[in-house]
Legacy VTK file of the C-alpha trace (Angstrom):
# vtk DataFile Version 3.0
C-alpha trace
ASCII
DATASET POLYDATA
POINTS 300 float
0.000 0.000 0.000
0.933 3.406 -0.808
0.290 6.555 2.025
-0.079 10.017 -0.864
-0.044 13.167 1.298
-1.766 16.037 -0.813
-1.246 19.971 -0.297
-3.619 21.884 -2.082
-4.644 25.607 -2.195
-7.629 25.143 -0.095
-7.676 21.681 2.001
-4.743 19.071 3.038
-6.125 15.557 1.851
-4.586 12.015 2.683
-4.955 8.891 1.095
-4.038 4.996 0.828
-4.777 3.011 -1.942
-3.083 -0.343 -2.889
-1.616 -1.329 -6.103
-4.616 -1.859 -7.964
-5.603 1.483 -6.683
-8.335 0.535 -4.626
-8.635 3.370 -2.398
-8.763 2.198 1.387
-8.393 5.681 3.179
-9.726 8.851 2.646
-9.075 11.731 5.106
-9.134 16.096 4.224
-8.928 18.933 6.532
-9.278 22.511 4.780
-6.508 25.319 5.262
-7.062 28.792 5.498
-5.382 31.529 3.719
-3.770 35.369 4.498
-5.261 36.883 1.553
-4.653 40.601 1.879
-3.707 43.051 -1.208
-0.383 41.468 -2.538
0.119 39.000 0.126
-0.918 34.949 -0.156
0.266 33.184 2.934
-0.628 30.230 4.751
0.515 28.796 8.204
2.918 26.264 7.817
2.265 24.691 11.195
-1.219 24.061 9.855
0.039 21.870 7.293
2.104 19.875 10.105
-1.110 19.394 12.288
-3.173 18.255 9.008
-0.249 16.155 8.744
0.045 14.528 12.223
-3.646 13.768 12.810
-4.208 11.805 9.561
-0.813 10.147 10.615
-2.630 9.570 13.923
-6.246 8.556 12.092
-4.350 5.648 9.815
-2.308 4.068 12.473
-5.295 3.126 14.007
-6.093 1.331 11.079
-5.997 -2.261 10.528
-3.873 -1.985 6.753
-1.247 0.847 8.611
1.213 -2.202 8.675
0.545 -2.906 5.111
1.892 0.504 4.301
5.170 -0.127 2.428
5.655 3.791 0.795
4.564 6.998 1.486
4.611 10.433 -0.764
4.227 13.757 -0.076
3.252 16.692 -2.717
2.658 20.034 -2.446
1.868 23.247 -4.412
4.073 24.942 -6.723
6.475 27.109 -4.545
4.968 27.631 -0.800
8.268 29.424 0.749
8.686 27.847 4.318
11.551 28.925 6.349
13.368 26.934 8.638
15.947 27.949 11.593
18.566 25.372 12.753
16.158 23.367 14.525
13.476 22.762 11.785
10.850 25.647 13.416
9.358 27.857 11.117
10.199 31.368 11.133
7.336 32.524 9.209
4.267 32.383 7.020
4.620 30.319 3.944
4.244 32.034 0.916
1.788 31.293 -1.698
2.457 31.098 -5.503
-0.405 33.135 -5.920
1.400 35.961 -3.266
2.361 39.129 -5.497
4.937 40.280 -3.842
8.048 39.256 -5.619
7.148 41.009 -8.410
9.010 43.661 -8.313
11.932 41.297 -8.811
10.698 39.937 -12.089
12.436 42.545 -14.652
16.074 42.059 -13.000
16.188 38.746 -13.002
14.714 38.553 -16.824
17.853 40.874 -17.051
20.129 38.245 -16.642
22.063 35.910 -19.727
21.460 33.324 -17.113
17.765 33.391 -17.077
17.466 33.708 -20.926
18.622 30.725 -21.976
16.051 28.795 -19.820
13.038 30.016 -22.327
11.065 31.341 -19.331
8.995 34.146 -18.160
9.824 35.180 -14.708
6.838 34.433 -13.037
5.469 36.002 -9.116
4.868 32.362 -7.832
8.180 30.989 -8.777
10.284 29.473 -6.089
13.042 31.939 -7.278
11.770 35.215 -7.394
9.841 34.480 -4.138
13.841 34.102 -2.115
14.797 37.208 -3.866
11.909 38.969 -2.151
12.395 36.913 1.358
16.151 38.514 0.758
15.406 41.772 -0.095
12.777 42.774 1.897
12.885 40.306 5.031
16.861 40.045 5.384
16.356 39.306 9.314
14.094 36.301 8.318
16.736 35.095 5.210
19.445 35.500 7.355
18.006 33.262 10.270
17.011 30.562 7.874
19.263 27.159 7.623
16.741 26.033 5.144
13.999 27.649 2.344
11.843 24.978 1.081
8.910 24.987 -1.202
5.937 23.239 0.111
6.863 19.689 -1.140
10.080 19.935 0.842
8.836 20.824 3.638
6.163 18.024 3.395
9.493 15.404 3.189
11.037 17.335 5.960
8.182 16.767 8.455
8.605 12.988 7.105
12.121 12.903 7.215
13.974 15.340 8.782
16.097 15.591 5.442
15.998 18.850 3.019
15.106 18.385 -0.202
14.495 20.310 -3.286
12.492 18.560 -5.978
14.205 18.211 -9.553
10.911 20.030 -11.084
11.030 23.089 -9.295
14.319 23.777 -10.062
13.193 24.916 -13.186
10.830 27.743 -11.368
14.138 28.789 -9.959
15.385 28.962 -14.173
17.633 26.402 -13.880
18.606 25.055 -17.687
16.762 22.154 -18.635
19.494 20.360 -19.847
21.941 20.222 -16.859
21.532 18.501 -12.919
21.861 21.531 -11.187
21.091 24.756 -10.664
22.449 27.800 -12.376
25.682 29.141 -9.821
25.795 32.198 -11.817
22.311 33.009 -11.463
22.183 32.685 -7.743
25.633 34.618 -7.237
24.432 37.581 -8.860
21.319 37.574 -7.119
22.833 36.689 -3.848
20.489 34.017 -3.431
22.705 30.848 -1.001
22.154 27.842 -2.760
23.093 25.909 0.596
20.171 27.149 2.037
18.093 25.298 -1.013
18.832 21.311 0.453
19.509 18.338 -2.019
17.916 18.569 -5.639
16.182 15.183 -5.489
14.384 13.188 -8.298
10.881 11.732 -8.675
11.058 8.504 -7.356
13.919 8.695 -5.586
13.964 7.415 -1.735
14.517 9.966 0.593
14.837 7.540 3.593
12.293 5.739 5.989
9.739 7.480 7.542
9.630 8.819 11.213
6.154 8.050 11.766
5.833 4.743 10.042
9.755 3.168 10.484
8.813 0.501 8.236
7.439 2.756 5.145
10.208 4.272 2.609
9.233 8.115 1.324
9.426 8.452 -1.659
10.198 11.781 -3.826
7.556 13.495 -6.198
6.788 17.068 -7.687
4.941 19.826 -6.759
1.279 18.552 -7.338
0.918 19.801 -11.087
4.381 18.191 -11.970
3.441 15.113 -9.969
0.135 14.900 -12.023
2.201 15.153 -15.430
4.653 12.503 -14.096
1.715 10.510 -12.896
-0.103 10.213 -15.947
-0.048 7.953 -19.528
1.331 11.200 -21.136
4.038 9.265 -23.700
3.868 9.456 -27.260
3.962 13.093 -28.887
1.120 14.807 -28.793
-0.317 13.351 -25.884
-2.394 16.084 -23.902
-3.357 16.535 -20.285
-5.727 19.187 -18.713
-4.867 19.738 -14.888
-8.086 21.669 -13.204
-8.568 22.735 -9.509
-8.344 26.406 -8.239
-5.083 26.368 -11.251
-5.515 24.796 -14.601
-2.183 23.517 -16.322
-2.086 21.852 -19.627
0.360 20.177 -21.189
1.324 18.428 -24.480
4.046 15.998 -24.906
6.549 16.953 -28.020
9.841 15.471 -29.056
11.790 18.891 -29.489
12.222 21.341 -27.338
9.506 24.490 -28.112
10.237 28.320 -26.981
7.816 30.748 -27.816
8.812 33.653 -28.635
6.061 35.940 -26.916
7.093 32.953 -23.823
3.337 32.212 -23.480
4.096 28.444 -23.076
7.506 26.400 -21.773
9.138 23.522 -22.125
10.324 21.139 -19.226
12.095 17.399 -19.522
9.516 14.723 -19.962
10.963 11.177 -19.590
12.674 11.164 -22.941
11.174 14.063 -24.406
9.668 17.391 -23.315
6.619 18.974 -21.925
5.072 21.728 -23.402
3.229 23.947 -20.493
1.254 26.999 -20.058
-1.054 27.611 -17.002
-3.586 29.841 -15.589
-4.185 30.947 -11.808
-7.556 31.828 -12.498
-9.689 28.851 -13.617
-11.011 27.957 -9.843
-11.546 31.834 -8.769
-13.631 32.118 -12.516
-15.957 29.401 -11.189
-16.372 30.870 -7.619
-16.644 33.659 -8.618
-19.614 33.178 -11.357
-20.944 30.776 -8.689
-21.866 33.504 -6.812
-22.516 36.442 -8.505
-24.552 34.847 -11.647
-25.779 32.307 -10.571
-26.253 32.153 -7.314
-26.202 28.160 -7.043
-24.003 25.485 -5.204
-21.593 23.758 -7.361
-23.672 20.593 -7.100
-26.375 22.241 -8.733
-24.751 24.135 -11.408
LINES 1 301
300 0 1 2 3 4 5 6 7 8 9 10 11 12 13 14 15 16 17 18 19 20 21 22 23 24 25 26 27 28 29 30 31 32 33 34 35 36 37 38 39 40 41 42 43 44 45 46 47 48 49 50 51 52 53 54 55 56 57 58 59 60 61 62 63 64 65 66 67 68 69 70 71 72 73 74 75 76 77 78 79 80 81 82 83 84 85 86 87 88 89 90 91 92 93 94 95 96 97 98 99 100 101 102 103 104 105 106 107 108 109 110 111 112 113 114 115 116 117 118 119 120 121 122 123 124 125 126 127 128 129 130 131 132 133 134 135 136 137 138 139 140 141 142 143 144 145 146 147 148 149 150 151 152 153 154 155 156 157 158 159 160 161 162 163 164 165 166 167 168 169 170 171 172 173 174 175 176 177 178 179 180 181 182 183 184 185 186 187 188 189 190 191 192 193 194 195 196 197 198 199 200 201 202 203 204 205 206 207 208 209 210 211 212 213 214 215 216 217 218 219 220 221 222 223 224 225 226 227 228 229 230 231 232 233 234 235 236 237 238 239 240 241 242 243 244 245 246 247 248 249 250 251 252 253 254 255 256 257 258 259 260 261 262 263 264 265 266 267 268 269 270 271 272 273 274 275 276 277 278 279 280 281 282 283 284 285 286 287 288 289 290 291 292 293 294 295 296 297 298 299
């Protein structure tokens, strides 16, 4: 059996299913947001309770033994800052927060960034440390570790810091190297050390403090996770992603930039991903929910 920890936007959901993906488990708690002007924050401490108490729910559970892997996956970005002994120092912040974009032009500025076939982006991981930097120095300084929301997931699990291998690329690493960019980070005086070990999907990250006898296992933020996840294979192959964010992606076998940088590409098993995404699609629906309509979602 398999133990999938989910982070959305709006609740924290756990489930177990076994490996004909019966689903034996079912568990959600929602989380509440800072939504004020510019700022999208969350309390990172309510993530680690939502955690905890499903931990505490399935152990009573007859299959718990049965439980042979666990992931963990989060949203895209989700700063949480760590001191030395793994407290947070602050609120995590959102990909949908606004306030790194004043950072956007200078780092579009940059060779570095160019070749990566990006556009700089509020909610990416990288421009969100160049704000924490900038304009909470006493917080950046304090930190031993700045982990998107998927690595601080592992973290609770583990103890280890981890940076996924997919969201390296929202900090405009090249697609075609292991790492990310030195150059980039010097000039912005970002401190990659503070960043933990880039770590692949799939990869074991080591056996779980709650459950000794269950190995966690590495996935993406929740988008990348559902690319990764899917049949996608052959070129051409399409998926639609829709929750509060819709993503969609198309499988090619060459690398595509667009010019105006509407869409991007990322590594797809052999080949790439084509990508573009909107923040909107799930605020659209609310929002028409309530002022047209007037209707549950059931009903419409």
């Amino acid at each position: 059996m398999i133990l999938i920890f989910d982070l959305g936007t709006q609740s924290f959901r756990t489930t177990v299913l076994d490996r004909n993906g019966h689903r034996h488990f079912e568990w959600s708690r929602p989380v509440r947001s800072n939504l004020n002007g510019n700022i999208a924050e969350q309390n990172p401490s309510d993530w680690k309770s939502a955690l905890e108490d499903s931990f505490r729910e399935i152990l009573q559970c007859d299959f718990a033994t049965k439980i042979q892997a666990i992931t963990a996956t989060g949203t895209l970005s989700g700063l949480v800052c760590l001191d030395e002994n793994g407290d947070c120092l602050h609120p995590a912040i959102l990909y949908s927060d606004r306030r790194a974009a004043s950072y956007l032009a200078s780092i579009e500025l940059r060779p570095e960034f160019q070749h990566s076939g990006w556009r700089a982006y509020s909610g990416d991981f990288l421009p969100q440390l160049c704000y924490l930097k900038n304009e909470e120095p006493h917080i950046y300084q304090k930190s031993r570790w700045l982990l998107d929301s998927t690595g601080y997931l592992n973290f609770l699990l583990t103890g280890k810091a981890t940076l996924d291998r997919y969201t390296t690329y929202t900090c405009y690493s090249d697609a075609g190297t292991q790492e990310l960019n030195p150059h980039l980070f010097h000039q912005l005086g970002i401190d990659r050390n503070k960043l933990g070990q880039i770590v692949h999907p799939g990869e074991l990250l080591g056996m779980a403090s709650q459950l000794s006898h269950a190995q966690v296992l590495s996935v993406s933020y929740d988008s990348a996770a559902a690319y990764l996840g899917s049949e996608l294979n052959q070129p051409g192959d399409s998926l639609d992603i829709s929750g509060t964010v819709t993503s969609f992606g198309v499988v090619s076998s060459t690398r595509v930039i667009d010019p105006a940088r509407r869409v991007f590409s990322i590594p797809f098993q052999d080949k790439w991903l084509v990508r573009g995404s909107t923040a909107m699609s799930g605020g659209v629906l609310e929002w028409a929910r309530k002022n047209l309509f007037d209707q549950q979602f059931d009903q419409l």
